[in-house]
KEFITOR-493312 format. One record per residue: residue in three letters; x, y, z of N, C-alpha, C, CB in turn. Coordinates in nm, 2 decimals, always signed. Glycine has a CB too. Layout:
<rec pati="ALA" n_c1="X" n_c2="Y" n_c3="Z" ca_c1="X" ca_c2="Y" ca_c3="Z" c_c1="X" c_c2="Y" c_c3="Z" cb_c1="X" cb_c2="Y" cb_c3="Z"/>
...
This chain:
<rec pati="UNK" n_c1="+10.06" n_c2="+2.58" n_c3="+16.13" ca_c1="+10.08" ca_c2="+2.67" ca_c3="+16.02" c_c1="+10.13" c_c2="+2.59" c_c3="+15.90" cb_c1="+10.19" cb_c2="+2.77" cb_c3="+16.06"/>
<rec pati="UNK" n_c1="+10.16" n_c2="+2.50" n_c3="+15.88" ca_c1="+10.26" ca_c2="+2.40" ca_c3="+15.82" c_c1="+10.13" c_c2="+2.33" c_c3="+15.76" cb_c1="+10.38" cb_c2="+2.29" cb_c3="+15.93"/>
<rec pati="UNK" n_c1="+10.02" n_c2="+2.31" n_c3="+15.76" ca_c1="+9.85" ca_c2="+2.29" ca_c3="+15.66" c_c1="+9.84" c_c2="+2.42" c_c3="+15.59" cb_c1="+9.69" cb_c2="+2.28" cb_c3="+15.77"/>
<rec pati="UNK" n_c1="+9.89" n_c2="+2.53" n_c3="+15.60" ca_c1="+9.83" ca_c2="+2.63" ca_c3="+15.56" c_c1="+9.88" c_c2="+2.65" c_c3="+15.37" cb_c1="+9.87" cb_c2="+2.74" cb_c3="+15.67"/>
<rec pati="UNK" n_c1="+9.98" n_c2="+2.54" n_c3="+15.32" ca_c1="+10.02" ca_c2="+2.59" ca_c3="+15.25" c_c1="+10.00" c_c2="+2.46" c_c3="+15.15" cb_c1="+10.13" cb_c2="+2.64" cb_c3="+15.30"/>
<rec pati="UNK" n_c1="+10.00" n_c2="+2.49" n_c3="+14.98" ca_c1="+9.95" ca_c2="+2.44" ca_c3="+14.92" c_c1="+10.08" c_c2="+2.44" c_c3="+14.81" cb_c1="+9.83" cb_c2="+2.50" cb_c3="+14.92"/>
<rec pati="UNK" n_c1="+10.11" n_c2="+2.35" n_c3="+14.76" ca_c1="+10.24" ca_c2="+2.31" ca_c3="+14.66" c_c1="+10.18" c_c2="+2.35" c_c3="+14.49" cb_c1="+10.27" cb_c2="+2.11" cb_c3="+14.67"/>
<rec pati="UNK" n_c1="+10.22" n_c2="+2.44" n_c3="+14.48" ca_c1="+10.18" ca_c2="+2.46" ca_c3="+14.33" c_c1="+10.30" c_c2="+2.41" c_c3="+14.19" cb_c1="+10.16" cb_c2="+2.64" cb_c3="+14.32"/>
<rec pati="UNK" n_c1="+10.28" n_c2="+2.34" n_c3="+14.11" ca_c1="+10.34" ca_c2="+2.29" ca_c3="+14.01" c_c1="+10.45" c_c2="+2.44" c_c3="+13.90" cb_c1="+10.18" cb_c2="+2.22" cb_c3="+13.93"/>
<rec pati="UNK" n_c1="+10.57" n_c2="+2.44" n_c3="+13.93" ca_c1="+10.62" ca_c2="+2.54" ca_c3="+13.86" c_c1="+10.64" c_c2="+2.59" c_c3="+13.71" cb_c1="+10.71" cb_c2="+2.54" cb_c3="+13.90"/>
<rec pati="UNK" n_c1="+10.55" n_c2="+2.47" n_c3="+13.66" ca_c1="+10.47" ca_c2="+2.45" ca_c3="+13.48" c_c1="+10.37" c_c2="+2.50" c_c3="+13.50" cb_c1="+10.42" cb_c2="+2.31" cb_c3="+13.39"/>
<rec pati="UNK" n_c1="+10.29" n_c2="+2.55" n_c3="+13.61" ca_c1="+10.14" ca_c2="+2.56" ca_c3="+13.59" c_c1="+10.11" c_c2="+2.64" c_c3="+13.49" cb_c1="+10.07" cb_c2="+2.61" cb_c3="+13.70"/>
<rec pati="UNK" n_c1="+10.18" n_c2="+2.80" n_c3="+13.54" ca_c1="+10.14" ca_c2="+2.92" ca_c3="+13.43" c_c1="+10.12" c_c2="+2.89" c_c3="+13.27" cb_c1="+10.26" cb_c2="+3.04" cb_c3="+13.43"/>
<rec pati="UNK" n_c1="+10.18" n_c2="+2.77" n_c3="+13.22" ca_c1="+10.23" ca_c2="+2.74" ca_c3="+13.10" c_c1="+10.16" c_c2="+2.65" c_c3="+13.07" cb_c1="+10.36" cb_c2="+2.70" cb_c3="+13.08"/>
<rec pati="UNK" n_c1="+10.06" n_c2="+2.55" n_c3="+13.15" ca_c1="+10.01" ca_c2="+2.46" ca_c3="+13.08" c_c1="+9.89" c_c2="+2.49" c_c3="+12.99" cb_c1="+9.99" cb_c2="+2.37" cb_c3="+13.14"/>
<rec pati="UNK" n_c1="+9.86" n_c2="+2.36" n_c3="+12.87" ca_c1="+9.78" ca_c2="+2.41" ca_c3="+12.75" c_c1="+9.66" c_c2="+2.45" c_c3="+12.83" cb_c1="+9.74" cb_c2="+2.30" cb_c3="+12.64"/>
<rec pati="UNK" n_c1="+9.58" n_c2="+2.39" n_c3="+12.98" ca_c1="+9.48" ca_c2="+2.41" ca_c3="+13.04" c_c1="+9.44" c_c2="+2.54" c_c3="+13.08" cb_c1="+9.49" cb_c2="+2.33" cb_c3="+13.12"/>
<rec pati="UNK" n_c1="+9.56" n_c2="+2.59" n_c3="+13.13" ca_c1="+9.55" ca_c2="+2.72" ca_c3="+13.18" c_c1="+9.52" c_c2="+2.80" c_c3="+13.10" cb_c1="+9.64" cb_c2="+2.75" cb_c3="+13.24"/>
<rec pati="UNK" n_c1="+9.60" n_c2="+2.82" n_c3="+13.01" ca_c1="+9.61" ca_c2="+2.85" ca_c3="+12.85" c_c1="+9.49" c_c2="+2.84" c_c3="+12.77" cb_c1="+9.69" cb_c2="+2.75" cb_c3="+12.78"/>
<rec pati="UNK" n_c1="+9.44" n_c2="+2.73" n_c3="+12.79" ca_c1="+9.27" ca_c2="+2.74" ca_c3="+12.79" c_c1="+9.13" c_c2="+2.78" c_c3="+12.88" cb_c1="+9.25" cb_c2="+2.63" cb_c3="+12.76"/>
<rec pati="UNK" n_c1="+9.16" n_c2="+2.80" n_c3="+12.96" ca_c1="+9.08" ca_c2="+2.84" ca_c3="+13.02" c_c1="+9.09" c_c2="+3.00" c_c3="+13.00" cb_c1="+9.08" cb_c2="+2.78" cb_c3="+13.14"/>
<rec pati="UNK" n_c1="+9.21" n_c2="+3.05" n_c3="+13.02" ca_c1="+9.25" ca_c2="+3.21" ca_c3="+12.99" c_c1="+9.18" c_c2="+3.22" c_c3="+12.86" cb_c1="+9.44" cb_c2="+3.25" cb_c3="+12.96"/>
<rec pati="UNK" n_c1="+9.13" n_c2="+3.18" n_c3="+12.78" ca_c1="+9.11" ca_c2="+3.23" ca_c3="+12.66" c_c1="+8.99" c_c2="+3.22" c_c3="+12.64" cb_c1="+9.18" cb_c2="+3.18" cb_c3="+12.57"/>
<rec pati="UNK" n_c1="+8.92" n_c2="+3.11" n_c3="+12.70" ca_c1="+8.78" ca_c2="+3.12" ca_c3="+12.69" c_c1="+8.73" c_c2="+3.17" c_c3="+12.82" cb_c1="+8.73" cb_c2="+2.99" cb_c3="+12.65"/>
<rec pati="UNK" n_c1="+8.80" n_c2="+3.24" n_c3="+12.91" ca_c1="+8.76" ca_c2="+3.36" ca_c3="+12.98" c_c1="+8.77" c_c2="+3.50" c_c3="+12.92" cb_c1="+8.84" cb_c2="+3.36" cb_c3="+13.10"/>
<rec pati="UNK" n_c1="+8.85" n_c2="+3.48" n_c3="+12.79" ca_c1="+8.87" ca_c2="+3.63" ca_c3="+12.73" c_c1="+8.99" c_c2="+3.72" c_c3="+12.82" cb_c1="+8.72" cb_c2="+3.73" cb_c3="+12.74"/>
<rec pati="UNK" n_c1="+9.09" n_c2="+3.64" n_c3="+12.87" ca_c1="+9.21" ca_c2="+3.74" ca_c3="+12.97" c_c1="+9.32" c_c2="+3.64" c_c3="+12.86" cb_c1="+9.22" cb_c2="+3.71" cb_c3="+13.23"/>
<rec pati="UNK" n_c1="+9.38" n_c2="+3.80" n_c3="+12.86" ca_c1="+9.53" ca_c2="+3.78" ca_c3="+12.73" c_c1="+9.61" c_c2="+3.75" c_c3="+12.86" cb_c1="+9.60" cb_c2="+3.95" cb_c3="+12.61"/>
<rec pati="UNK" n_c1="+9.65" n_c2="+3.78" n_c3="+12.95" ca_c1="+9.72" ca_c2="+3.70" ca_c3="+13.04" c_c1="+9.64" c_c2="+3.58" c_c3="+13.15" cb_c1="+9.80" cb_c2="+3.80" cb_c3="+13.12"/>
<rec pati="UNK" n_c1="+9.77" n_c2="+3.47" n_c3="+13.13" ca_c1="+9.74" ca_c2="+3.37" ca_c3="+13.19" c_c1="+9.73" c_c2="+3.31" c_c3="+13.37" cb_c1="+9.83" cb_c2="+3.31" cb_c3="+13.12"/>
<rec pati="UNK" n_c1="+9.81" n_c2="+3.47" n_c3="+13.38" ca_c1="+9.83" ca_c2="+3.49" ca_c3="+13.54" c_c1="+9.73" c_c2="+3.50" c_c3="+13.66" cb_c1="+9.89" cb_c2="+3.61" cb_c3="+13.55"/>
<rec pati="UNK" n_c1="+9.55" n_c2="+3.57" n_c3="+13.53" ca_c1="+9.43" ca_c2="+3.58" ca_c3="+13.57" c_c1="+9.37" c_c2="+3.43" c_c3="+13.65" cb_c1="+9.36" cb_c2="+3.62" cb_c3="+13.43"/>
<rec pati="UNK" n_c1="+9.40" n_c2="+3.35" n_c3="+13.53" ca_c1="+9.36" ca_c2="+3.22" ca_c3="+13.56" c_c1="+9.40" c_c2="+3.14" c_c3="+13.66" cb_c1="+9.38" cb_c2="+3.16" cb_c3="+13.47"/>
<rec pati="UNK" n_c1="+9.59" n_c2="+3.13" n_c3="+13.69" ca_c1="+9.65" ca_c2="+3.10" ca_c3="+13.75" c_c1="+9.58" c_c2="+3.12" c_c3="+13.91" cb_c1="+9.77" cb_c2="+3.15" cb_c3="+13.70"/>
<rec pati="UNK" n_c1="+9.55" n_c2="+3.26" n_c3="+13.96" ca_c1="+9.52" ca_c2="+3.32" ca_c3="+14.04" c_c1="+9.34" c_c2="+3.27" c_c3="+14.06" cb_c1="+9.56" cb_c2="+3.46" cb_c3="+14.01"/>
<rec pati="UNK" n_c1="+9.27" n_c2="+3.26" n_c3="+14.01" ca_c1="+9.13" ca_c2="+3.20" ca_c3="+13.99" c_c1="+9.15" c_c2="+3.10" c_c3="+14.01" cb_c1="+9.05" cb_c2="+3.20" cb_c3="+13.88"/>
<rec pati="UNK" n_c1="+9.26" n_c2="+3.02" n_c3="+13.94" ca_c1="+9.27" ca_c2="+2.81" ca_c3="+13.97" c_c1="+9.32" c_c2="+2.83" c_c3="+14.14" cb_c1="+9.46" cb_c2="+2.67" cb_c3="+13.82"/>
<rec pati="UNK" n_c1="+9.43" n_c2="+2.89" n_c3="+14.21" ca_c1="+9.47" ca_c2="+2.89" ca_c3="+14.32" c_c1="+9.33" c_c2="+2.95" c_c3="+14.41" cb_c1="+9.60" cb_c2="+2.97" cb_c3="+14.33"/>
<rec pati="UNK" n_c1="+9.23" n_c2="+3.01" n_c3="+14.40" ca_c1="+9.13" ca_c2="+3.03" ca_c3="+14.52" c_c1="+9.00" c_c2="+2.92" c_c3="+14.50" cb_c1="+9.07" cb_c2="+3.20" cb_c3="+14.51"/>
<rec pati="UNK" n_c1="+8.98" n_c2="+2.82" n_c3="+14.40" ca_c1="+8.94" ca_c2="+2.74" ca_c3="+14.39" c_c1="+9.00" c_c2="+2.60" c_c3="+14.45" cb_c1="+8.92" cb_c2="+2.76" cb_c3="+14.30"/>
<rec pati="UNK" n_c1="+9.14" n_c2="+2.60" n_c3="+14.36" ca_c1="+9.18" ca_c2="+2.50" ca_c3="+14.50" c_c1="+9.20" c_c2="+2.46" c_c3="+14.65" cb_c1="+9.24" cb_c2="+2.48" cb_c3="+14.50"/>
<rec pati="UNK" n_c1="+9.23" n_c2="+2.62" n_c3="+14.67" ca_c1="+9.26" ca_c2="+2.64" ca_c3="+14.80" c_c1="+9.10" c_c2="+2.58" c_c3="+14.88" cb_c1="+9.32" cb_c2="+2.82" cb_c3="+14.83"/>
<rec pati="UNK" n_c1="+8.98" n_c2="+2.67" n_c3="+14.84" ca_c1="+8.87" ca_c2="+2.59" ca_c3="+14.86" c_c1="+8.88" c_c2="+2.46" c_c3="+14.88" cb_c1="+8.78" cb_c2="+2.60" cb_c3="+14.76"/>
<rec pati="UNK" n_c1="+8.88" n_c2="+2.38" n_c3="+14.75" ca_c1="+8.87" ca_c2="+2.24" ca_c3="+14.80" c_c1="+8.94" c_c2="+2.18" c_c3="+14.90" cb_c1="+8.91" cb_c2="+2.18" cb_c3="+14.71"/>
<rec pati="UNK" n_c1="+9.06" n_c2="+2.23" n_c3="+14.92" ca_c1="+9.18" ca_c2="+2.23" ca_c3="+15.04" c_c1="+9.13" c_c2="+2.25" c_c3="+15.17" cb_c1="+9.30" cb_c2="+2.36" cb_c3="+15.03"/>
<rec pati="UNK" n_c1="+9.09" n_c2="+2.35" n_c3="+15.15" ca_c1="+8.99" ca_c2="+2.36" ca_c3="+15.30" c_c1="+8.87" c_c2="+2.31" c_c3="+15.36" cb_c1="+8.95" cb_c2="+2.46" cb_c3="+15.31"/>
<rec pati="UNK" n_c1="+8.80" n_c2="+2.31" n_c3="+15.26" ca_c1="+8.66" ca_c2="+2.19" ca_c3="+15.27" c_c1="+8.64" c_c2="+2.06" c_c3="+15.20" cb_c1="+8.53" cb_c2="+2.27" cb_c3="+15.22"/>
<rec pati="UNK" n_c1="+8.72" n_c2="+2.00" n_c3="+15.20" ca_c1="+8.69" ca_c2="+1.87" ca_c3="+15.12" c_c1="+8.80" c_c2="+1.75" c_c3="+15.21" cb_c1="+8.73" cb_c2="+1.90" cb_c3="+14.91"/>
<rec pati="UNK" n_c1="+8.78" n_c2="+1.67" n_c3="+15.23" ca_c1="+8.83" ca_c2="+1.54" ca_c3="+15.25" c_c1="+8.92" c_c2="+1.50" c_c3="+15.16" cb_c1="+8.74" cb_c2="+1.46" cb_c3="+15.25"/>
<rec pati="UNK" n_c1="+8.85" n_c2="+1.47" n_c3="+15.05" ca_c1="+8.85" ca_c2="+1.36" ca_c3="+14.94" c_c1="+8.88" c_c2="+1.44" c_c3="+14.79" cb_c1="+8.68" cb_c2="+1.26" cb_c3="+14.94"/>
<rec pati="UNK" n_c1="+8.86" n_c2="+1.60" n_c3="+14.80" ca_c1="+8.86" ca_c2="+1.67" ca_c3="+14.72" c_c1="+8.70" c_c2="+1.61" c_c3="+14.65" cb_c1="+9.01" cb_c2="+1.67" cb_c3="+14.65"/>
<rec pati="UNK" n_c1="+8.63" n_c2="+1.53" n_c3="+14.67" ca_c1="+8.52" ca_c2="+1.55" ca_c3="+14.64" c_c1="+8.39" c_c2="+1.67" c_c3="+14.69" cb_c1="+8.50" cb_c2="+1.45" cb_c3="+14.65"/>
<rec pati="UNK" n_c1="+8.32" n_c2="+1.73" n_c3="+14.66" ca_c1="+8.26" ca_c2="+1.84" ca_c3="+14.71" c_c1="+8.10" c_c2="+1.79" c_c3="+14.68" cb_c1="+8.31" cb_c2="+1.98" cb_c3="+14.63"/>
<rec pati="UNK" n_c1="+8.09" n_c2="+1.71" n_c3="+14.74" ca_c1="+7.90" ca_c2="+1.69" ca_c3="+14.75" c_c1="+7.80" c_c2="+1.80" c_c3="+14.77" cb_c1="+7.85" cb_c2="+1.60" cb_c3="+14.88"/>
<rec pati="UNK" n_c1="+7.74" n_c2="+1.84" n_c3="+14.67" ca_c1="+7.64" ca_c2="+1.93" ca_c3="+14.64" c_c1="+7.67" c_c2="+2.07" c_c3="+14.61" cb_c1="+7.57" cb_c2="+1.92" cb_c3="+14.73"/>
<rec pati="UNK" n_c1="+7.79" n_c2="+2.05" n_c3="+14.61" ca_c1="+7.86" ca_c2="+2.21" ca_c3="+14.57" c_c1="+7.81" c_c2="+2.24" c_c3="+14.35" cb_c1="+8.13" cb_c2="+2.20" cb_c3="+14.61"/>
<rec pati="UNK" n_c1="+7.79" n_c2="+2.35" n_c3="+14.33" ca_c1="+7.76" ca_c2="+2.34" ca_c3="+14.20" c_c1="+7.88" c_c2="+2.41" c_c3="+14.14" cb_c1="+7.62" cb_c2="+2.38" cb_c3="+14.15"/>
<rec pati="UNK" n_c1="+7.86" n_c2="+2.46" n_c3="+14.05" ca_c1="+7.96" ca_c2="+2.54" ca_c3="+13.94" c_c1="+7.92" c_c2="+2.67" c_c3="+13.94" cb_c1="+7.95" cb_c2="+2.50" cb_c3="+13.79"/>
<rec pati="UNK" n_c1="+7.80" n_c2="+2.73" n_c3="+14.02" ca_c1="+7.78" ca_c2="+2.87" ca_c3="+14.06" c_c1="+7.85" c_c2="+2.88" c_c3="+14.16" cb_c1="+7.66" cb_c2="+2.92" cb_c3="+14.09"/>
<rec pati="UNK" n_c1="+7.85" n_c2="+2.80" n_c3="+14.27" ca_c1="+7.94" ca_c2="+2.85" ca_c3="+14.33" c_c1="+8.08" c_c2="+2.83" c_c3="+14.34" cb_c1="+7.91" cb_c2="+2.83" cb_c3="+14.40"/>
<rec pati="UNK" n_c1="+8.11" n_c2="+2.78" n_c3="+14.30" ca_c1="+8.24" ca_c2="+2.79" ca_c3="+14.23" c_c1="+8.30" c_c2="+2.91" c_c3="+14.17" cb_c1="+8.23" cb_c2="+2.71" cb_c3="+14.14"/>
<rec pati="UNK" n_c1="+8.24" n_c2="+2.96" n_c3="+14.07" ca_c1="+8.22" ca_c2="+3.09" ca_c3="+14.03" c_c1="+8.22" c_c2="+3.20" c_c3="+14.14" cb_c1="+8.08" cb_c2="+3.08" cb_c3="+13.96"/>
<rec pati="UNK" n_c1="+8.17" n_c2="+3.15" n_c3="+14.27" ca_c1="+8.15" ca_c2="+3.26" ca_c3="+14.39" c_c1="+8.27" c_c2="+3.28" c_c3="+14.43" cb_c1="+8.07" cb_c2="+3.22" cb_c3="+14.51"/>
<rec pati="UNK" n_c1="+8.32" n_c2="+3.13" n_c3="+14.43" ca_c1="+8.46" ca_c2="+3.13" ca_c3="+14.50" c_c1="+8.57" c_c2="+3.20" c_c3="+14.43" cb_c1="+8.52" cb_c2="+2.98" cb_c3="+14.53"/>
<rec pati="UNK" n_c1="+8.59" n_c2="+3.15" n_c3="+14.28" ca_c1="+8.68" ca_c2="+3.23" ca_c3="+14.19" c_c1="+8.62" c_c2="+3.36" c_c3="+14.19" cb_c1="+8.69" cb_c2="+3.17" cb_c3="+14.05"/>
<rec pati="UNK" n_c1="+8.50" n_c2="+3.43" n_c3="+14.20" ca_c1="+8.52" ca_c2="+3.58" ca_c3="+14.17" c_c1="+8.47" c_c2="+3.57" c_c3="+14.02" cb_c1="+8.70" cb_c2="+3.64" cb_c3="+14.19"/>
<rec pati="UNK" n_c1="+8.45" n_c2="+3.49" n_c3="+13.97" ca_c1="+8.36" ca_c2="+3.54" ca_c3="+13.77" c_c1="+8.34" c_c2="+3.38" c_c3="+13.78" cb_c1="+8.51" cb_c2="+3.61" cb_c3="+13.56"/>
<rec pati="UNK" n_c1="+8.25" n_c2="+3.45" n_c3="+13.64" ca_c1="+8.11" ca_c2="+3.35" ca_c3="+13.65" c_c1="+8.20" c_c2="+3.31" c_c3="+13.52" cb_c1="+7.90" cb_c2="+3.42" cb_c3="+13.63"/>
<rec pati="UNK" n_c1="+8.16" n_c2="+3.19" n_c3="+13.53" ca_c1="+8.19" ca_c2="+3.08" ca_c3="+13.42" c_c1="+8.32" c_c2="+3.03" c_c3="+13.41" cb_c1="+8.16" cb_c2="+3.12" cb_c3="+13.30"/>
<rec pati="UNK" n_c1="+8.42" n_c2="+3.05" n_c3="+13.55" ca_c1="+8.52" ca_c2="+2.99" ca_c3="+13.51" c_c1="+8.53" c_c2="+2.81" c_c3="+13.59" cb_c1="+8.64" cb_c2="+3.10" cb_c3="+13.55"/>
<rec pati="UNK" n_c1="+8.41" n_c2="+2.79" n_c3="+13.67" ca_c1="+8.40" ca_c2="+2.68" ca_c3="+13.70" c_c1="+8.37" c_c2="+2.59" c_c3="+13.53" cb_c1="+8.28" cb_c2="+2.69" cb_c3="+13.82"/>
<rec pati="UNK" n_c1="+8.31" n_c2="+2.66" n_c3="+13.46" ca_c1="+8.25" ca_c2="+2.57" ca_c3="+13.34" c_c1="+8.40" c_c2="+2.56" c_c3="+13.26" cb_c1="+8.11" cb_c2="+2.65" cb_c3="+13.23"/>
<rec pati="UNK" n_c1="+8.46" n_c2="+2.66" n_c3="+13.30" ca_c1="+8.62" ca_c2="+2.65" ca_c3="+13.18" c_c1="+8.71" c_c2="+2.58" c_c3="+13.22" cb_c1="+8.72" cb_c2="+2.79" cb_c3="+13.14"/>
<rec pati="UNK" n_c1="+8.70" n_c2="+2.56" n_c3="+13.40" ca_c1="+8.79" ca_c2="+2.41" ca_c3="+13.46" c_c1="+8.70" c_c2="+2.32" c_c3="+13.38" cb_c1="+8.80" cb_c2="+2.37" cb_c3="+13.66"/>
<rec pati="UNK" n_c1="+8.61" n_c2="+2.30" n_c3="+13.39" ca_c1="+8.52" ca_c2="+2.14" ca_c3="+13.37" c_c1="+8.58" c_c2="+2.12" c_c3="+13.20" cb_c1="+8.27" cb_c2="+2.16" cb_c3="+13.39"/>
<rec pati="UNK" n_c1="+8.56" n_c2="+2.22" n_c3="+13.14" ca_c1="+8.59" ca_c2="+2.22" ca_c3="+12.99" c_c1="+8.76" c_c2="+2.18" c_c3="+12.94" cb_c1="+8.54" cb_c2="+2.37" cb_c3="+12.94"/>
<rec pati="UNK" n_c1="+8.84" n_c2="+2.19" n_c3="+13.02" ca_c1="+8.93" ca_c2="+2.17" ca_c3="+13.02" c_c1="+9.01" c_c2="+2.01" c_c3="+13.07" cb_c1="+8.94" cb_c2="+2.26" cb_c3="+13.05"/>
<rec pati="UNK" n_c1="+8.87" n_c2="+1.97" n_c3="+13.14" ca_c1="+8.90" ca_c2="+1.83" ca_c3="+13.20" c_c1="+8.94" c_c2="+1.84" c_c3="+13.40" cb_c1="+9.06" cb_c2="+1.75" cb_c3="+13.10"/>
<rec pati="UNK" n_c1="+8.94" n_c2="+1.95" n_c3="+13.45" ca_c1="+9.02" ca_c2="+1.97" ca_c3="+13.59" c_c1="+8.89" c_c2="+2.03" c_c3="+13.75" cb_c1="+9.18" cb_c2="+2.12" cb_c3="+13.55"/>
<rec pati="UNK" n_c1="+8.80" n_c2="+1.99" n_c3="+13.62" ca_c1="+8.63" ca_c2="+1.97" ca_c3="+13.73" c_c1="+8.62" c_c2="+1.84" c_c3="+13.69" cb_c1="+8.44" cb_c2="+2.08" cb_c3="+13.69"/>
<rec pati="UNK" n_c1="+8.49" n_c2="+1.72" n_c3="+13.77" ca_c1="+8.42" ca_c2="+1.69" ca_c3="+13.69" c_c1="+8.30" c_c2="+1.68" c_c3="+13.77" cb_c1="+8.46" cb_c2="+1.59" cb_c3="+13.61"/>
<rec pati="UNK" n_c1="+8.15" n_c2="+1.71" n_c3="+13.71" ca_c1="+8.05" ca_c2="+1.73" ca_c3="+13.77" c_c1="+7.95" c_c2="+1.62" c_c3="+13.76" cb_c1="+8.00" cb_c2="+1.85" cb_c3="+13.72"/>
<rec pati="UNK" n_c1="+7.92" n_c2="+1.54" n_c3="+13.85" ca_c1="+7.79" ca_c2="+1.49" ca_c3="+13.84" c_c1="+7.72" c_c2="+1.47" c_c3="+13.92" cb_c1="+7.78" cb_c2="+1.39" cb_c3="+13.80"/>
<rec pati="UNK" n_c1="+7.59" n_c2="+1.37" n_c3="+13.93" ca_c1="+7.45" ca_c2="+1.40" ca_c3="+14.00" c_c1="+7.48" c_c2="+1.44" c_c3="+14.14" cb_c1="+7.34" cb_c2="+1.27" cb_c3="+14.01"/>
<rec pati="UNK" n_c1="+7.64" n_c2="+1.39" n_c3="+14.22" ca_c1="+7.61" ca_c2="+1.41" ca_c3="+14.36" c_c1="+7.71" c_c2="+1.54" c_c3="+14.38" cb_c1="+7.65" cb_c2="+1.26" cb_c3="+14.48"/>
<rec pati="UNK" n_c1="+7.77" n_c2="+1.60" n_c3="+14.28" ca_c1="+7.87" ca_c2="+1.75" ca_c3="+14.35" c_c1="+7.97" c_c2="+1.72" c_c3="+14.21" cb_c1="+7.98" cb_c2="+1.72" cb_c3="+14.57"/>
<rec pati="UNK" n_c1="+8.05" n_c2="+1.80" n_c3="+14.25" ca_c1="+8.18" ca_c2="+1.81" ca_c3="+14.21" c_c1="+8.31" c_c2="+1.74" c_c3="+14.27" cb_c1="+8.19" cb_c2="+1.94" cb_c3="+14.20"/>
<rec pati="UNK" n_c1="+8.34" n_c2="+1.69" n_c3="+14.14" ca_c1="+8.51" ca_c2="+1.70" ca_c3="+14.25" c_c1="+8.62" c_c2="+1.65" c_c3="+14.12" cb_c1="+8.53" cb_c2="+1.54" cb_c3="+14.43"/>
C-alpha cells in the first residue's frame, strides 16, 4: 500500500505553471488543473520506469486528463517534453 501514494509539492496550487496552464485551458480556478496535473502523473507513476513514456502521444494524454489539450498546456509550460520516441 505504501507505492500507492504520490508526494505532492504544497506550492503546487500556486505555481506560475499551474497558473498557466489554468488559463490557457479557460478554468478561473486553478484547482481544475491541479486535479488534471495529479491524474497524469499518477499515470506516469504507474506505467513508466524512467517517467519516460515511449510512444505515448499528447492525445492520449488528453485521455488520461479527461480534456483535450491539456497535454499541449503541460508541454507549453515546459513539464512535458515530446519527441520522436514518446514523451516524458
Amino acid at each position: 500500500m505504501a507505492g500507492d501514494w504520490i508526494k505532492m509539492e504544497a506550492t503546487t496550487p500556486d505555481k506560475p505553471e499551474v497558473l498557466a496552464i489554468a488559463a490557457r485551458m479557460g478554468w478561473s480556478d486553478p484547482d481544475y488543473a491541479v486535479g488534471k496535473l495529479f491524474r497524469v502523473w499518477r499515470w506516469f507513476d504507474q506505467q513508466t520506469i524512467d517517467g519516460n513514456a515511449r510512444g505515448v502521444t499528447l492525445a492520449l494524454l488528453d485521455s488520461i486528463a479527461g480534456v483535450a489539450g491539456f497535454a499541449d498546456a503541460m508541454r507549453d509550460v515546459g513539464w512535458l517534453v515530446e519527441d520522436a520516441g514518446g514523451i516524458r
